[in-house]
C-alpha positions as CSV (number, residue, x, y, z in Angstrom):
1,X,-144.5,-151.4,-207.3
2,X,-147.2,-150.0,-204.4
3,X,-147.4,-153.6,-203.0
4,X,-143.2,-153.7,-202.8
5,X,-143.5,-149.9,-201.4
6,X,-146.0,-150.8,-198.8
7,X,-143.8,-154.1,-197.5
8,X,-141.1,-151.5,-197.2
9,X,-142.7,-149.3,-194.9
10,X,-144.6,-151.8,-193.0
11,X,-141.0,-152.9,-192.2
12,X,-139.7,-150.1,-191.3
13,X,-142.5,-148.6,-189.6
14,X,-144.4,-151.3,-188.2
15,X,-143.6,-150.5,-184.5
16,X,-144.7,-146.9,-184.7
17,X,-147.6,-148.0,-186.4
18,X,-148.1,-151.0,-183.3
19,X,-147.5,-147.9,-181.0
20,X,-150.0,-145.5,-182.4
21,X,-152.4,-148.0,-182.7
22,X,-151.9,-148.9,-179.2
23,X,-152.2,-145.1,-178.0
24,X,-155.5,-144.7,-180.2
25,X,-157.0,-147.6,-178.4
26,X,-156.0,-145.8,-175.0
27,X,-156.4,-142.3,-175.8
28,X,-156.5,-140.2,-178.3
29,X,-155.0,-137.5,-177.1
30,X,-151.8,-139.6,-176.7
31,X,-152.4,-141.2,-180.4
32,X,-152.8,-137.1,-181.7
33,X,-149.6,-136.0,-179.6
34,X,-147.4,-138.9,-181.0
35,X,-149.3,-138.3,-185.0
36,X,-147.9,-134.2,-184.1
37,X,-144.5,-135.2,-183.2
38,X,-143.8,-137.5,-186.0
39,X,-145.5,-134.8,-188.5
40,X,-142.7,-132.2,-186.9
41,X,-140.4,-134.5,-187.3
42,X,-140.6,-135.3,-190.9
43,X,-141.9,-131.7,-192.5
44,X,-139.4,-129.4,-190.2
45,X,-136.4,-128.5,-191.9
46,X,-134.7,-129.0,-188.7
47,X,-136.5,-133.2,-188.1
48,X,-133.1,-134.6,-188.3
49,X,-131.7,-132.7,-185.1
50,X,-135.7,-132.8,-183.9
51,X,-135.2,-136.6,-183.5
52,X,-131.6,-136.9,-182.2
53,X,-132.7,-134.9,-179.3
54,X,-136.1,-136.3,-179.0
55,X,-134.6,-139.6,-178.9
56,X,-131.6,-138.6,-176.5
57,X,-134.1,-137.1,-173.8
58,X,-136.0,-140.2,-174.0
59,X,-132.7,-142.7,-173.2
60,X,-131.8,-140.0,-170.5
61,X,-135.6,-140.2,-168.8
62,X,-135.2,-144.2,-169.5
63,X,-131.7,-144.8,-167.6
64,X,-132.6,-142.2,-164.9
65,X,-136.6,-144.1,-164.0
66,X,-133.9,-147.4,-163.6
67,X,-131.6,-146.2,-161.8
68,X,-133.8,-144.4,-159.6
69,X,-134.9,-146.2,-156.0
């Protein structure tokens, strides 16, 4: 049962786990930023509308650095 619970979240999670891995080879201070967002995220009673709006804000900054000149 832990092995079947631990190919779950590895396949759900596995880019934010490439992502903080990525960031703690970088920085940590980026690796501890993104580690306090998700921790926000998941033990807020508001997470659900934390991570619409996170997620909006980044598309918005995405589409406006390409269309940008």
């Amino acid at each position: 049962m832990g092995l079947e619970h631990g190919l779950y979240c590895l396949g759900c999670c596995w880019f934010l786990m490439a992502l903080l891995f990525a960031a703690g080879i970088m920085s940590l201070l980026w690796m501890a930023a993104i580690t306090v967002f998700v921790l926000v995220e998941k033990l807020f009673p508001a997470g659900q509308w934390i991570a619409r709006t996170s997620g909006f804000a980044m598309l918005a900054f995405g589409a406006y650095l390409m269309c940008r000149t």
